[in-house]
Structure formats: structure tokens, C-alpha cells
N, C-alpha and C positions, 0 to 999 in steps of 0.2 A: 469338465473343464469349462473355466467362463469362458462364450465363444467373445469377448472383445479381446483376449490375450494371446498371442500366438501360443503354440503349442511347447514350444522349448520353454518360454515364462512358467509355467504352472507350477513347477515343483520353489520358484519363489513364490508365486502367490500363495499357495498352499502355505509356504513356510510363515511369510506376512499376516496371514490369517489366523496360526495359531500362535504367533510372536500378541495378535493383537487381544484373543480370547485371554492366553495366559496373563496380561497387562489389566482384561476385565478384573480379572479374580484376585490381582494383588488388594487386599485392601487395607495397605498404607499410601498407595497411590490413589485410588478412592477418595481416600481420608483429605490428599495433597490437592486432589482434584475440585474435591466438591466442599473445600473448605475455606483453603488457603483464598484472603481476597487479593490476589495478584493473578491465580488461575483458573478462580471459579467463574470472573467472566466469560475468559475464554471456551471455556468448558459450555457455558450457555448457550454463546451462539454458534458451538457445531451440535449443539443436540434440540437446537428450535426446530429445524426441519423435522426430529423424529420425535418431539414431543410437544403435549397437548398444552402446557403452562405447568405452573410451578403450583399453583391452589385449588383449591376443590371448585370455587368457582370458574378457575379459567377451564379446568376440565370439563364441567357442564357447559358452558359455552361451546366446547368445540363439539360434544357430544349434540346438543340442539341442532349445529352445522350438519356434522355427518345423517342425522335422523332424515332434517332437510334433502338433503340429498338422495332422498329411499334406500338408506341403509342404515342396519339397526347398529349397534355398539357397543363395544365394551371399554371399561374405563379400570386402568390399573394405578394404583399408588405406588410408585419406585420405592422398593428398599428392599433388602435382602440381607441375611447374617446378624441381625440383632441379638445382644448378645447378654442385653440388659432388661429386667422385667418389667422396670417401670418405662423401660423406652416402648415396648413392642405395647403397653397397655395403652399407652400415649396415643401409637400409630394405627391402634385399634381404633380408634375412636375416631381416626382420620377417617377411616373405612366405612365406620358410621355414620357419620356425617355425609361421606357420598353417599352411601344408600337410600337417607334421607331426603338429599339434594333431588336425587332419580327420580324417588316418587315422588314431593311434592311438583318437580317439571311432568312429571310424565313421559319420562324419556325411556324411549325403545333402548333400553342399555340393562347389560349384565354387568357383575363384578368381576374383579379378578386379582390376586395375591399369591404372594411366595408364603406357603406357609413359615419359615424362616423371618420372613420379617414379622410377624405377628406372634413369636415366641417358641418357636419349635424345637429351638437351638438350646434355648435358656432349660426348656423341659416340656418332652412330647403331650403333657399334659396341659398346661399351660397355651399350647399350639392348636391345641385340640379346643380347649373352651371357646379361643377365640373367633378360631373359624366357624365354630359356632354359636356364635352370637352374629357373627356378620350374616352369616347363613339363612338363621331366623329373623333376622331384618328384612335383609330379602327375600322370604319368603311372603311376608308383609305385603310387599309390595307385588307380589308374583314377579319377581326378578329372579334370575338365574345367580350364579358365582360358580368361577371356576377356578379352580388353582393352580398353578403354574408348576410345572415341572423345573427341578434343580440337578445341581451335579449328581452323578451317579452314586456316590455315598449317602444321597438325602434320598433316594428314591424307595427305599423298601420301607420307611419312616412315615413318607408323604402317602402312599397306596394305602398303608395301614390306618390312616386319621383320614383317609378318602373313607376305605370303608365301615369304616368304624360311624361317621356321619351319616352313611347307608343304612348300614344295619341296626345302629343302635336308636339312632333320631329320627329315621325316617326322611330325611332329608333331600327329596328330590331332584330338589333344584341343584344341587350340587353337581358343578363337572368337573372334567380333570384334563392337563392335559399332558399329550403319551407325544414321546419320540419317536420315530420311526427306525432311524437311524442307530438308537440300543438293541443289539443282539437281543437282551432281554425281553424284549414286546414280546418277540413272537408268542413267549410263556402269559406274561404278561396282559395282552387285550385279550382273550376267552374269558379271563376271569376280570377281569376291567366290565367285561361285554354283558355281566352276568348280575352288576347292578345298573339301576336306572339312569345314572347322571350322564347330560351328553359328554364326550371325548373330543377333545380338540386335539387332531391328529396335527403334530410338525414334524420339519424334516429335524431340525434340535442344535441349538445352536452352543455347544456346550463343548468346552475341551473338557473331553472323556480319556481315560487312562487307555492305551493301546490294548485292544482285548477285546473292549467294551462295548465300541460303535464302530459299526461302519464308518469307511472314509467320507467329510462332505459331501466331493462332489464324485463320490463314484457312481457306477452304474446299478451295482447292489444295494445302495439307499434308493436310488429311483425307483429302484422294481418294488422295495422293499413298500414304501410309501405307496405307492400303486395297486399294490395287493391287499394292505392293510384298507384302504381307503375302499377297496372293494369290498372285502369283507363287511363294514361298516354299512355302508350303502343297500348292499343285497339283503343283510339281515334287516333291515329297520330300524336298527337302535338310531337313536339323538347324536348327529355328531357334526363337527365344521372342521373343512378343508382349510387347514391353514396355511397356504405355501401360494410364493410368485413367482413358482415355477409352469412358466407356459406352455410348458409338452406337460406336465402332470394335470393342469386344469384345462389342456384340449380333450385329453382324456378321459378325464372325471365327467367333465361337461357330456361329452358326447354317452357315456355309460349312463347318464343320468334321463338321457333322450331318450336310448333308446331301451331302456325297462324302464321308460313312464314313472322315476319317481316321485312319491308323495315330498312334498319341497317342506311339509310341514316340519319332514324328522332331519332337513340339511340344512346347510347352508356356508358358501366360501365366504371366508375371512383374510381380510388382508391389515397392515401394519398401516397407521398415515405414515407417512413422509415416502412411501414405498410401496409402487404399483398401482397408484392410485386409477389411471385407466384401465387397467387390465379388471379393478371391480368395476367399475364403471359400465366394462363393455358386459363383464354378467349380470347385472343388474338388467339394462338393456337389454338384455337375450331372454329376461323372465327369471332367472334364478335368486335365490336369497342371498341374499350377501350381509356382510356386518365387517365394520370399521373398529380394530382395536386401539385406543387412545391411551397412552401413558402420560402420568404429570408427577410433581414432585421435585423434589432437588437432588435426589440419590441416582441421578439419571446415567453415569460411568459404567456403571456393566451395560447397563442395556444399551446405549450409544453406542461404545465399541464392538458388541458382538453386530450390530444391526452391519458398521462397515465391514468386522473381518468375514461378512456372510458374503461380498464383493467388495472384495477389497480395491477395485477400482474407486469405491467410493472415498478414499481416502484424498480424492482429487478435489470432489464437492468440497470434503468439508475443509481442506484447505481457501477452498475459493468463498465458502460461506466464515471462514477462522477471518479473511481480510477484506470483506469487505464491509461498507459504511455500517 
């Protein structure tokens, strides 16, 4: 339960929340959002608070900011569902060109993408070359990239071109990242665990078919997330704590004290526009942190899931929608 809502509110927020995922996913509203120019301003300034600019260089700007700050970075391209070959080859090259960007700044920054928007959709082959080409750029650079987990029907698609970039290319630097909150992990990270790329654990901000995930904000994803995060930890493997959940990162924090881990194979992640003290204060305690930067114009899912995640924030962006 979010504690700023009384306890009778919840089952609307809840309902608000996946009123507001469902509305991510429509995309003709997308289309109305991030197109139409009577709405696509509007659309701008409630997603400036949670995104880094619209071009590869306004993203390397903020990425230099965050480094500044003693936290390294990830930088993602919005788009997702592409559904045309010559668009996803287009958007590839966007991704390029970040890469590019990274290493010639020098910036403490990984990649990151929906294999969907770089062609997964059009043909698993097609999704495949390109993540690997972005892959082996960054590798270039000794940069990471990690790819982003989607709805629950992309997921057996997305693990398979994860390991397939493992096993076939050798491809290290590749991570991925796991929901906590799908039933399916549990089967899922042993064999996730069992290649080298790190794991960005989230709780999953994803309207999942009932069956599938755990509820939000129950107590069974908390445990869920907790455990998983353990297991990561004790083993060694490569992985970052992705959540601004502040009972899960008193707890990670304090498991992290007290078996002395090596910081080399961790480190918490958080969103800008969202929690920015709470990395702040881990940074300051000595722990690794990293700031994830989104830019681009396809910024509709991602903006609406970031509010239905608290839906109180639907207040911000009212107040950010009207003002100068």
C-alpha cells in the first residue's frame, strides 16, 4: 500500500494504476500523444521531469551531469513495438551514434533498449543482428548494454537473443533485465545466473495478464524482490538493485555491510526524476550507484508507467502540465 493514501483509497489507486499502464500500451494513443501538435506539447512537459531530452546530445549532457555527480549511468533511446524494418534500422543507428557519443566523452555510461524497438517484432532475426551491433560497439568502448524487459509475451523471445548473444558471440558485456514480480523468475534467474551478463533486478512495471505476477504493491513481490536480490548478492554474479523502495534498499544496504561485499560486482540504480536523494544518500554511505537516463520522443509508455508506479504522482504532473 502507498503509505500517503489511506487504507480504504487503495483498491482505487490500484485500480488508477492499471487504468493508467493499460493507457501505456494503447498505441493509438501513443500515436495521438507523441504526434498530434496540439498534444505533443503537452505531453513534453509532464515527461521533462522523467526524461533526459529529446537528442543524443541532450542525453550526453545529462549523462556528463549524473557522472559529475559520482554516479555512473545508463542512457536509453525511447521506443518500443516497431513494427517496420527500415524504421527499427533508422533507430539503430540512433543507438549508434550514442555509443559513439559515450566513448568519444568518456562517459561512465552503459546502453540500454527494448529489443522491440530495434526489430524484434518485424523478425527475431533482424532483433538479434541489431543488438548485436550495438553490443559490439560497446564493447569497443568497454561499455556494458542492457536490454530491457517487456510484456510477458516478449519474454521467452527476449531471454532467447539474451542468450543467444552469450553463447553464440560471446558477448559479455551484455545484461538483461528480470522482474521480480513474474511468477516466472523463479525458473528463470538460475538459468539467467548461469551466463555472465549482469541482471538488473526490478520490481516490473508492466500490466501482466492475472496469473502472471505478483500484485504491485503486495507483500509477496517485496519478499519476492528481496530474495532474488539475495541470491544475486551471495552468489557474485554482476547485478544492480533497481528499485526506490526504501525498506528493500535498507535491507540490501545493510546485507551488503554485513558480508563485506566486493562493490565491484553491485551497484543500486535509480530513475532521474525519481528518488534522486535516496541515491544520493548511497553514494555517500560508499556504495555504487548509477543513474538511468531516458530521451527521445516515444516517451508515453515510459512516462505513464513511471506515474501509475504512484499514482499520487498524477498531482505533479498536473502541476508540472500548468505551469509557465
Amino acid at each position: 500500500m502507498h503509505p500517503q493514501f489511506p487504507a480504504e483509497w487503495q483498491p482505487l489507486v490500484d485500480q488508477a494504476a492499471a487504468v493508467l499502464r493499460a493507457l501505456a500500451l494503447d498505441e493509438a494513443a501513443k500515436e495521438a500523444f507523441c504526434s498530434d501538435p496540439k498534444l505533443k506539447p503537452f505531453m513534453h512537459k509532464v515527461s521533462q521531469r522523467y526524461v533526459a531530452g529529446q537528442t543524443v546530445e541532450q542525453a550526453l549532457e545529462r549523462v556528463a551531469a549524473i557522472n559529475a555527480a559520482g554516479h555512473a549511468a545508463s542512457a536509453e533511446y525511447m521506443g518500443e513495438s516497431c513494427r517496420d524494418e527500415a524504421f527499427a534500422m533508422a533507430e539503430t543507428e540512433v543507438f549508434m551514434r550514442l555509443v559513439r557519443g559515450i566513448g568519444e566523452r568518456h562517459l561512465k555510461c552503459s546502453v540500454s533498449f527494448d529489443l522491440s524497438h530495434v526489430g524484434s517484432l518485424v523478425d527475431a532475426e533482424l532483433g538479434y543482428r541489431n543488438a548485436r551491433r550495438i553490443a559490439l560497439a560497446a564493447a569497443e568502448i568497454n561499455r556494458e548494454v542492457m536490454i530491457s524487459m517487456e510484456g510477458a509475451d516478449r519474454a521467452d523471445d527476449i531471454y532467447a537473443i539474451y542468450t543467444r548473444l552469450h553463447r553464440e558471440d560471446d558477448l559479455r558485456n551484455v545484461g538483461i533485465t528480470v522482474p521480480a514480480k513474474r511468477l516466472r523468475t523463479a525458473q528463470d534467474l538460475p538459468q539467467l545466473m548461469k551466463l555472465p551478463g549482469r541482471i538488473r533486478l526490478v520490481k516490473g512495471a508492466f500490466l501482466d495478464p492475472q496469473g502472471v505476477s505478483y500484485e504491485r504493491n503486495s507483500p509477496e513481490l517485496a519478499e519476492a524482490y528481496r530474495r532474488y536480490a539475495r541470491e544475486l548478492l551471495l552468489s557474485g554474479h554482476k547485478c544492480s538493485i533497481a528499485t526506490h523502495d526504501r525498506g528493500i534498499q535498507r535491507d540490501i544496504s545493510a546485507l551488503i555491510v554485513e558480508e563485506r561485499l566486493d562493490p565491484r560486482w553491485y551497484e543500486f540504480e535509480s530513475l532521474i526524476g525519481l528518488g534522486a536523494e535516496q541515491i544520493a544518500e548511497l553514494k555517500e554511505r560508499g556504495f555504487p550507484t548509477r543513474e538511468y537516463a531516458v530521451f527521445g520522443e516515444e516517451h508515453f509508455l515510459y512516462v505513464l508507467n513511471r506515474i501509475a508506479e504512484e499514482p499520487i504522482r498524477l498531482y505533479q504532473a498536473l502541476i508540472d502540465l500548468m505551469s509557465a
